[in-house]
C-alpha positions, 0 to 999 in steps of 0.5 A, spaced: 760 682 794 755 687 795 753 691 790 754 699 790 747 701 791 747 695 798 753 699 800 750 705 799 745 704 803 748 701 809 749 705 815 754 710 815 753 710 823 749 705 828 749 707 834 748 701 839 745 703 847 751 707 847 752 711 854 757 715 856 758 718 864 762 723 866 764 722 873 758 720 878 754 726 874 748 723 871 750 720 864 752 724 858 749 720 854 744 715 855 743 708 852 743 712 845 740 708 838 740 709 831 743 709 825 745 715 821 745 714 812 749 717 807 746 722 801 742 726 807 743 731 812 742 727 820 741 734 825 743 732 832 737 737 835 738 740 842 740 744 848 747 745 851 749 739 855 744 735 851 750 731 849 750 733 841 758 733 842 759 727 846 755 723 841 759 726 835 766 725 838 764 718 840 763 718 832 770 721 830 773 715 836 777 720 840 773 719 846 769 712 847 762 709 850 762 707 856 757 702 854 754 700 847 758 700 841 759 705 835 760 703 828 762 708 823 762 707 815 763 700 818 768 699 823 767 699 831 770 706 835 774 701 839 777 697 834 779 702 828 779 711 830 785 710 825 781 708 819 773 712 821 778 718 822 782 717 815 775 717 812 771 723 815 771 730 815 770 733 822 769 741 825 769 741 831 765 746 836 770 751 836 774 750 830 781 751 831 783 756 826 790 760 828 788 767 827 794 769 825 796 766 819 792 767 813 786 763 808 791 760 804 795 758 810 790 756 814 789 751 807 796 750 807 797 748 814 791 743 814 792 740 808 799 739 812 795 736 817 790 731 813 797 728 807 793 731 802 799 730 796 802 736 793 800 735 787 793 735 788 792 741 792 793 746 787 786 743 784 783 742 791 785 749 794 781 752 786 775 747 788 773 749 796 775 757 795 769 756 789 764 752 793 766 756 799 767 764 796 772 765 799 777 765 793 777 774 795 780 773 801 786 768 801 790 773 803 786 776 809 788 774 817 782 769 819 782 773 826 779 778 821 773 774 818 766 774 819 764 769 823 759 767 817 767 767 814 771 763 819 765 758 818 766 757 810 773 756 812 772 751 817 768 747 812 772 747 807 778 744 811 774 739 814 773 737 806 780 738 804 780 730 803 773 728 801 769 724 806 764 719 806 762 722 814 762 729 815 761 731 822 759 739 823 758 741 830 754 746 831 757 751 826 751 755 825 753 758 833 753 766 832 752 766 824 747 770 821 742 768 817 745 769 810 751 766 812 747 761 815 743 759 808 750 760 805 752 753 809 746 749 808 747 750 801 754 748 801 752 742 804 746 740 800 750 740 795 755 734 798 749 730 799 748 730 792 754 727 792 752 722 797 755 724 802 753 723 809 752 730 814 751 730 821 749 738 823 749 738 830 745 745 832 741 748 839 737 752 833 731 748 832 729 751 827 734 748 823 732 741 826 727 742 820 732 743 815 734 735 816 732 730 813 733 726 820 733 728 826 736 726 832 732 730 838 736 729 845 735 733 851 739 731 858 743 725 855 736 722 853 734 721 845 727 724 845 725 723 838 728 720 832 726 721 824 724 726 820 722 733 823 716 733 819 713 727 824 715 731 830 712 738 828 706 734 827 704 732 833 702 739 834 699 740 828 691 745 828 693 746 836 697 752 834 694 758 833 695 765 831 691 772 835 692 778 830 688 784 832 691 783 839 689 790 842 693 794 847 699 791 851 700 785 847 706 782 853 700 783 858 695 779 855 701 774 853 702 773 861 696 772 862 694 767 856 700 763 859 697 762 866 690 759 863 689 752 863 690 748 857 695 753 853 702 750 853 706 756 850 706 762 847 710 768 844 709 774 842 710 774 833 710 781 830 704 784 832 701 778 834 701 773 839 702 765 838 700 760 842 700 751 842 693 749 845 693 742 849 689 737 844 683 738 843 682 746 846 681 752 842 685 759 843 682 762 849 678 768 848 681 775 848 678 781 849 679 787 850 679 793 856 675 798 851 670 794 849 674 793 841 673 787 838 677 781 841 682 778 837 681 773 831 685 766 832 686 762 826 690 755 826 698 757 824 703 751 821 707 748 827 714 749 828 719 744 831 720 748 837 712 748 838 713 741 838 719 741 843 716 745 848 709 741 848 714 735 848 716 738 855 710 739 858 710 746 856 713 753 858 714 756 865 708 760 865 707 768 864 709 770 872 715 772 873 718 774 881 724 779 877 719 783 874 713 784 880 719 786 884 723 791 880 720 799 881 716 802 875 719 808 871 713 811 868 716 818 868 716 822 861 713 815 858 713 818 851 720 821 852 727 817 848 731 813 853 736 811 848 738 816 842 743 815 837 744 821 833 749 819 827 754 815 831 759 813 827 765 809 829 772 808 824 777 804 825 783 807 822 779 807 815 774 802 816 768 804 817 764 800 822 759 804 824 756 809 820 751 816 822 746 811 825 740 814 828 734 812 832 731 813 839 728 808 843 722 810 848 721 808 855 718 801 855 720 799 848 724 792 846 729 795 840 732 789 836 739 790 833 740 785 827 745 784 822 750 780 819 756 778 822 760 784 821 755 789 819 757 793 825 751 792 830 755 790 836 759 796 834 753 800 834 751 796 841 757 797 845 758 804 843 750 805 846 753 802 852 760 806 854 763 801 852 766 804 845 768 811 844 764 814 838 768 818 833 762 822 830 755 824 832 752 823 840 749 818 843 745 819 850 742 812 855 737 816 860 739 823 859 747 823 859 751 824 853 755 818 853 762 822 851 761 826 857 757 822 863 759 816 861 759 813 868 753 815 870 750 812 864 753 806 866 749 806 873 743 807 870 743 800 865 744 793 866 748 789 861 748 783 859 755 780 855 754 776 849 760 772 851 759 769 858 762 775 862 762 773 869 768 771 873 769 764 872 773 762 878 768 767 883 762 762 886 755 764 885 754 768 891 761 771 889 759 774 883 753 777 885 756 780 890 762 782 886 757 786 882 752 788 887 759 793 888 760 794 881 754 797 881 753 801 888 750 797 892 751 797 899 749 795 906 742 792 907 740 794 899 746 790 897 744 784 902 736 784 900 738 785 892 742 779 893 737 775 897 732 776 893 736 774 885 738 769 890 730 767 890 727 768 884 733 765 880 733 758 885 741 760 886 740 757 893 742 749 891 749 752 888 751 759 890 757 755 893 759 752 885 764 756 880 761 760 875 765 756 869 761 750 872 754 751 871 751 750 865 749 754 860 742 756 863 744 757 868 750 761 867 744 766 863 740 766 869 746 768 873 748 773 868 741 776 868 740 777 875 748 781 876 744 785 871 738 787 874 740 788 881 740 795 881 734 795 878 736 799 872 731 802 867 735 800 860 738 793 859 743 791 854 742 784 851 747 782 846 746 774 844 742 773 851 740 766 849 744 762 845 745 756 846 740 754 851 734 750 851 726 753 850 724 753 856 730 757 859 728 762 853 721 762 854 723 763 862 728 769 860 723 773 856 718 772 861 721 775 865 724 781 860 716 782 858 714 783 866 720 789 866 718 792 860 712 792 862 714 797 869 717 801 863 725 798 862 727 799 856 730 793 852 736 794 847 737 787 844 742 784 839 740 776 836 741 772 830 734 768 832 728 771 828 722 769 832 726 772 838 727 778 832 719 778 833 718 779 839 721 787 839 716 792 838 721 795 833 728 793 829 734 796 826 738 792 820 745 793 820 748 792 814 756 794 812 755 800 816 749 803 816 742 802 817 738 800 811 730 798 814 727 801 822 721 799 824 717 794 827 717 786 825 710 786 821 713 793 817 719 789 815 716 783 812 710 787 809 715 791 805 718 783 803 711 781 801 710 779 794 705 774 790 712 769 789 712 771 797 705 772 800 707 771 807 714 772 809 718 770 815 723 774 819 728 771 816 726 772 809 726 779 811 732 779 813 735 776 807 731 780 802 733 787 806 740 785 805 740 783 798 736 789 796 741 793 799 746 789 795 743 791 789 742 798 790 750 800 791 751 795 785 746 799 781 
């Protein structure tokens, strides 16, 4: 008989050529192989479509491979799903909470659901609320949660029968960094108790986290270990160019297109590049004769290696913006002012006396935690919510009074896919070309040209609701841009997509920016964070920091943390905040 320790050590899941295809597509999954451990977190790393909730349903026996096999806690998917599904935990991509039922209910269904004896959920319900801290809002409709919260609660009805497997599905999807942290600790803490975690995610930031990391890209397993070996096939070839002078997009999109740079953004006030092996950091001077900008060797990130791995980002070129006219008047004036916007929703304060402005060209970020009020904040800014106190004006129209005519300045670009899904390519854009006024040969010569740059010519006649997510982006960028608007409001624009359609999409933000298109952008990415030239942290209503990148971090600094990262900052700002009010 083995012993505990040769048990443990087993694999919890061996993957064998495992391939599974939908219809005649190309394979979902592509003669996948692995093993998967307990006591340890294993990340299934990628892109939407890259086939992460394939692999984990194929774990769980709801669905079977095509070709391959797939044991779990050593028993084959085909033979026994009863028993591995006894045995795991597992919370799907959108978790199926009911929304009109309560916390405890949510508890109570599910633990109907799972047998959990009667006698021993008293003792359980005590121990999840706890781990999960939600024991304060038992009584609270799940509707009405945070996503950070509505995730807790996921969790903890996946753990209400203790599994060998627990297998999370992107739960990290639209939850802020703190909630974000909160989870990470909540599974640390399983896998002291050897549990095995497998946490799905398109964040690659979180791959690092991992203790293995599965990387899948288009069904095919690009890497398989610990994420430390991936982010060290880049290692001393990223570098950082502080000191940059002037119009750092500019100089960023003409770094991309010289030889031997693989990928670069802008990072607070700098800008970071990945060099090909062996190339030092181009030059970069400057057009008044001040010093160039100073390059040092930065530590890597996972996604600094993905990229390389991919061959590298599109380039600096974008056609949208070497098209779109350019707004140069008043340059110093505020496009977007918000003059003590407050919202309430009976007696909750959503929103309360924020105030900034936003100069011509300037890329303004949102940030907050779920159900701080920045989407409140964001959909007052765009007509989209009426203000119950203080004023709001997008180029020069008061939002209470000129609501319309604001809208027909500004491109908005929904968090949620907001086109029509059962309309064609060519029929979406048609629909808003009429939205927003466009008619005759305007409208015609609008939507020949999205339908060029955004290479829509292959599939214009395919439905919305079929296209790949990045795809779904691009289509939702070119109906918000097709009337050459001069504020764009972007709220979540690239979750979920793969690196090079972000890099590809904040080429082209950077190109309009730089014809003087004001940006107002929400995200719970904090690289994307840093590519603003200035931000506003929401926190339970209110505004708690205003300035740039570097500023917020600057004021984060200390000797225990000499060099903050965004998310450090957030999270600090927010915990400051916190112990403010307690005080």
């Amino acid at each position: 008989m083995p012993t505990p320790t040769e048990i443990d050590a087993a694999p919890f899941v061996r993957l064998s050529a495992v391939t599974k295809r939908f219809g005649a597509a190309s394979p979902a999954l592509d003669a996948i192989e692995g093993v998967i451990l307990g006591g340890r977190i294993t990340g299934l790393v990628g892109p939407d479509g890259a086939g992460k909730t394939t692999l984990i349903r194929l774990m769980t026996g709801l669905m079977l491979a095509d070709e391959g096999t797939v044991e779990v806690l050593g028993y084959d998917t085909r033979r026994d799903p009863a028993a591995i599904q006894a045995a795991i935990g597992y919370m799907p991509q959108r978790f199926g909470l009911y929304e009109d039922l309560t916390v405890q209910e949510n508890l109570d269904l599910y633990a109907d659901l799972r047998g959990l004896p009667k006698t021993e959920r008293g003792r359980t319900f005590a121990e999840l609320l706890e781990f999960t801290d939600l024991a304060r809002f038992t009584g609270r409709l799940a509707g009405k949660l945070s996503g950070g919260m509505k995730q807790k609660l996921g969790l903890a009805c996946a753990l209400l029968r203790k599994p060998r497997l627990l297998l999370l599905d992107e739960p990290g999807v639209g939850v802020d960094p703190i909630s974000r942290r909160d989870l990470w600790k909540m599974v640390e803490n399983l896998t002291a108790e050897g549990i095995g975690v497998v946490w799905s995610t398109a964040y690659l930031e979180e791959a690092e986290a991992c203790d293995h990391v599965f990387l899948l890209n288009q069904g095919r397993l690009l890497f398989s270990g610990p994420p430390q070996e991936m982010t060290g096939r880049v290692d001393d070839r990223v570098f950082r160019l502080s000191g940059v002078d002037g119009r750092r997009r500019d100089r960023l999109a003409r770094l991309l297109d010289q030889d031997g740079v693989i990928d670069g953004v802008i990072q607070g006030e700098a800008i970071r590049l990945v060099m090909k092996p062996g190339l030092p950091p181009p030059t970069l001077g400057t057009d008044d004769g001040a010093p160039p900008a100073r390059a040092s060797v930065t530590p890597p990130r996972f996604e600094d290696a993905f990229v390389d791995m991919l061959g590298g980002g599109p380039g600096g070129r974008s056609r949208l913006a070497e098209t779109q006219r350019a707004f140069t008047e008043e340059a110093g004036r505020p496009v977007i002012e918000a003059r003590g916007l407050t919202k309430r929703f009976g007696d909750f304060t959503a929103a309360d006396s924020i105030t900034f402005d936003i100069p011509r060209g300037e890329i303004f970020g949102l940030l907050g935690p779920n159900g701080a009020g920045k989407s409140t904040t964001f959909k007052m800014l765009c007509g989209l919510l009426k203000p119950s106190a203080g004023e709001g004006r997008v180029a020069g129209f008061d939002l209470r009074r000129d609501a319309a005519e604001a809208r027909n300045r500004l491109g908005y670009m929904a968090q949620k896919f907001s086109l029509y899904g059962d309309l064609n390519v060519i029929q979406n854009l048609n629909f808003f070309a009429g939205v927003y006024g466009l008619s005759g040969a305007r409208k015609r010569e609008r939507i020949d040209l999205m339908t060029e740059i955004f290479d829509f010519r292959s599939i214009h006649d395919i439905s919305a609701k079929d296209l790949p997510l990045g795809l779904k982006q691009r289509l939702a960028l070119a109906s918000a841009v097709l009337h050459e608007p001069e504020v764009l409001f972007l709220d979540e624009p690239t979750s979920g997509v793969d690196p090079i359609t972000r890099r590809e999409f904040w080429t082209h933000i950077n190109g309009l920016v730089e014809k003087g298109v004001t940006v107002l952008v929400t995200t719970h990415f904090m690289d994307e964070a840093e590519y603003c030239d200035r931000i506003s942290l929401i926190y339970r209503g209110r505004s708690i920091a205003l300035g740039s990148p570097d500023e917020m971090k600057a004021r984060v600094a200390s000797n225990n943390l000499p060099d903050p990262t965004m998310e450090d900052a957030f999270v600090a700002l927010v915990q400051d905040s916190e112990a403010k009010e307690a005080a």
